[in-house]
C-alpha positions as CSV (number, residue, x, y, z in Angstrom):
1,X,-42.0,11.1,-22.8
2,X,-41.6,9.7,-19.8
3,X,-44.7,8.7,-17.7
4,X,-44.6,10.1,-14.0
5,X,-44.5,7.6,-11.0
6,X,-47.6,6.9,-9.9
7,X,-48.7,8.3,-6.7
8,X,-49.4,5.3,-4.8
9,X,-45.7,3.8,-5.2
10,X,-44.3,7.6,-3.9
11,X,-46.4,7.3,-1.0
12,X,-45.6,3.6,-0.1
13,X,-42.0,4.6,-0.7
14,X,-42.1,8.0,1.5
15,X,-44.0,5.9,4.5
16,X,-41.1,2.8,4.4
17,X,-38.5,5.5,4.6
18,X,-40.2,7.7,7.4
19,X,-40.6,4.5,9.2
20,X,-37.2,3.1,8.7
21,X,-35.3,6.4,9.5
22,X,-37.9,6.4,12.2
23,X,-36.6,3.7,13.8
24,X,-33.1,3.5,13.0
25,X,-33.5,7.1,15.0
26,X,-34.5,5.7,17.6
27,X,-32.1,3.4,18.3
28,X,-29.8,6.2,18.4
29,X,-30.3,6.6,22.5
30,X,-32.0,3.3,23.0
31,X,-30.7,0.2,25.2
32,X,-29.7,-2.8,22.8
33,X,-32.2,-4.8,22.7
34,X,-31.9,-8.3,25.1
35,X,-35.0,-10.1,25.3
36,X,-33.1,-13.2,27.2
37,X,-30.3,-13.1,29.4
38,X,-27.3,-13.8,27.6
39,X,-28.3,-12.7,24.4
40,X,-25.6,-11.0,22.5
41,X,-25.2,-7.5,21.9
42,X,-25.3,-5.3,18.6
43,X,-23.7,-2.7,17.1
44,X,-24.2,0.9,18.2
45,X,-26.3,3.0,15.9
46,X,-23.8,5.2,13.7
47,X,-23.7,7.0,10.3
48,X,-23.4,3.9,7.9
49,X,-26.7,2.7,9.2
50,X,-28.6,5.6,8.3
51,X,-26.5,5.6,4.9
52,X,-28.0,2.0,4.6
53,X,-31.3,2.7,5.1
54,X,-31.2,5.6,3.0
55,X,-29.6,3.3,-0.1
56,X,-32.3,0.8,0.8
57,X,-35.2,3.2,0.5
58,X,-33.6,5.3,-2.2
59,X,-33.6,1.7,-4.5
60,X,-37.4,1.3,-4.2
61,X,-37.4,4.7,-6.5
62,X,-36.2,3.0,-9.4
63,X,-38.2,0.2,-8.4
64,X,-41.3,0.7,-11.2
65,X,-38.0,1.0,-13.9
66,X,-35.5,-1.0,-12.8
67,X,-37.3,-4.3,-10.4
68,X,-34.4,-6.5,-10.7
69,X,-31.7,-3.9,-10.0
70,X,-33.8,-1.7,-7.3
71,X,-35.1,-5.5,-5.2
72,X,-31.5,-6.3,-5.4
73,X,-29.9,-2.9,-4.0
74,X,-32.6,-3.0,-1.4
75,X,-31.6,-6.8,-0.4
76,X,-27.8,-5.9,-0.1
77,X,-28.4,-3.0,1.4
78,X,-30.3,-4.9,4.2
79,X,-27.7,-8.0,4.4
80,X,-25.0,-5.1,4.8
81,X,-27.0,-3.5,7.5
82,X,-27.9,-6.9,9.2
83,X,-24.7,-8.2,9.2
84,X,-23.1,-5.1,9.9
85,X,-24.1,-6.1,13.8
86,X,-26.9,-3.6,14.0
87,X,-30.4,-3.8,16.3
88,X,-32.7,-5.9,13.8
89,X,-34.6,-3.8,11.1
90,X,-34.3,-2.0,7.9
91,X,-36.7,-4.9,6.3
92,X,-39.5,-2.9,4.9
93,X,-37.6,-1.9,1.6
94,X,-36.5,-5.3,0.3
95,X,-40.3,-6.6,1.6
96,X,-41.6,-3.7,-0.8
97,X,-39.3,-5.1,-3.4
98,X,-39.7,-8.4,-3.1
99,X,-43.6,-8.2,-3.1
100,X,-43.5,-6.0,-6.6
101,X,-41.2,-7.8,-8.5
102,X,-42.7,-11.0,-7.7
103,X,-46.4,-9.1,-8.6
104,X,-44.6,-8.3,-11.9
105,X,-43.4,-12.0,-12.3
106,X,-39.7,-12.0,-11.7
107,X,-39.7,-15.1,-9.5
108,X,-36.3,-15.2,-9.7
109,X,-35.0,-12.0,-8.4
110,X,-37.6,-11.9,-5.7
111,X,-36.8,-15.4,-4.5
112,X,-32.8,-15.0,-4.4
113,X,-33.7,-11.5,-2.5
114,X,-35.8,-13.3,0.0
115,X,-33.1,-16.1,0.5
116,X,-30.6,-13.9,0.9
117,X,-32.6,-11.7,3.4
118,X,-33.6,-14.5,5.6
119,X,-29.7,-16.0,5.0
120,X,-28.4,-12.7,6.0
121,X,-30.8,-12.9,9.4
122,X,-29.7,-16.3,10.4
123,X,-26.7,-15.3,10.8
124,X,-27.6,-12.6,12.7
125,X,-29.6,-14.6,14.8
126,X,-26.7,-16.8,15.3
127,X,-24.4,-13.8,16.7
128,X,-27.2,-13.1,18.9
129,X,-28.1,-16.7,20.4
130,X,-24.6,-17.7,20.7
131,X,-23.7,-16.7,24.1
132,X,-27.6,-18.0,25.1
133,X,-26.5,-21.0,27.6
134,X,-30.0,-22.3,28.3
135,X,-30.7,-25.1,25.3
136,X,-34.8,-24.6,25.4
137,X,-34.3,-20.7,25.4
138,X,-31.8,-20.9,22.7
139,X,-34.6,-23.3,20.9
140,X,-37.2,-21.0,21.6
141,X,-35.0,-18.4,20.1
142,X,-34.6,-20.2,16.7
143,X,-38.2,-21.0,16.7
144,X,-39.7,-17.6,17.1
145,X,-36.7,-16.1,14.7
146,X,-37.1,-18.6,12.0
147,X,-40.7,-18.2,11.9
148,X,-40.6,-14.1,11.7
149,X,-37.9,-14.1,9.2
150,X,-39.6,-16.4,6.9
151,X,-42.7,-14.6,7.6
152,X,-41.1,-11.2,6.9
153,X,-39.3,-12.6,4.0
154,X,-41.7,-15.3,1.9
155,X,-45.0,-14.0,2.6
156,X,-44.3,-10.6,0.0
157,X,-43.2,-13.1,-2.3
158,X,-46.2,-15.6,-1.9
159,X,-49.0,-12.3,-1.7
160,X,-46.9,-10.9,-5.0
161,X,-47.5,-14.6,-6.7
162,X,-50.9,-14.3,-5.7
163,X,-51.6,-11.1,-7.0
164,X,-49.8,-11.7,-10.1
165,X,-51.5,-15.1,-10.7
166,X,-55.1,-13.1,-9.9
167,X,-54.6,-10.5,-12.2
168,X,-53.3,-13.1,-15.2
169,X,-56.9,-15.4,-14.8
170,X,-58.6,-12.2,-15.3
171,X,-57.1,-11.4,-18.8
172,X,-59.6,-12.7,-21.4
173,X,-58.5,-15.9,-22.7
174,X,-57.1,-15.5,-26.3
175,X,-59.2,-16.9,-29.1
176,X,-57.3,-19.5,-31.3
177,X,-58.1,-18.9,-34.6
């Protein structure tokens, strides 16, 4: 018999995916976004970005079953929506993802998600500062980017370790007899 989802997950699942669709809704009528002058512009909102948030929330379902396969659909999901040319977002699934799996102790998977997140944004990031002429703005711009994104993307994996090392020294030691 299979044992239901647990309610907390549904909920954290249902708020990402309000939020994302949220957002990506939002966008819809909404200016690009330029914070500097010269800064490139992105792709308008269409019907494969909702399709990509909705394959990125949809993943974190499956998430409790299936970590490495639902943190991976989340993470290509977001590289595809990222370097589709799309205003910046759809990060909240694969931060879910990455936080849980690396909770549950698949390094791995949570650390080649987060690489490939934060990859997937520098080049992004690169589209976008191109056309920036000013060398300190375009500085400034790799600065504040590279911090966020590393933020965004490494701190679920280092808060998952930490939870995951916390819970282990917890556990009873084992007698050796």
């Amino acid at each position: 018999m299979k044992r239901p989802a647990p309610v907390g997950m549904i909920v954290v699942v249902a708020v990402v995916a309000v939020i994302e669709f949220a957002a990506t809704y939002a966008s819809l009528d909404a200016a690009p976004m330029s914070p500097v002058e010269g800064w490139g512009l992105t792709r308008p909102t269409d019907w494969v970005s909702f399709a990509l948030v909705a394959l990125g929330c949809t993943a974190l379902f499956v998430l409790r079953r299936f970590p490495a396969t639902a943190t991976i659909g989340s993470a290509v999901a977001y590289c595809a929506f990222i370097l589709r040319d799309y205003e910046f977002g759809m990060s909240l699934p694969v931060m879910v993802a990455i936080y849980v799996v690396s909770a549950r102790g698949h390094r791995a998977t949570a650390l080649i998600a987060a690489l490939c997140s934060v990859a997937a944004s520098l080049v992004w990031v690169a589209d976008r500062a191109a056309p920036v002429v000013d060398p300190g703005v375009s500085t400034l711009i790799w600065v504040a980017f590279g911090t966020v994104l590393s933020v965004f993307f490494f701190a679920p994996f280092v808060v998952g370790e930490i939870a995951r090392l916390r819970r282990t020294t917890k556990q009873p030691a084992r007698s050796l007899q």
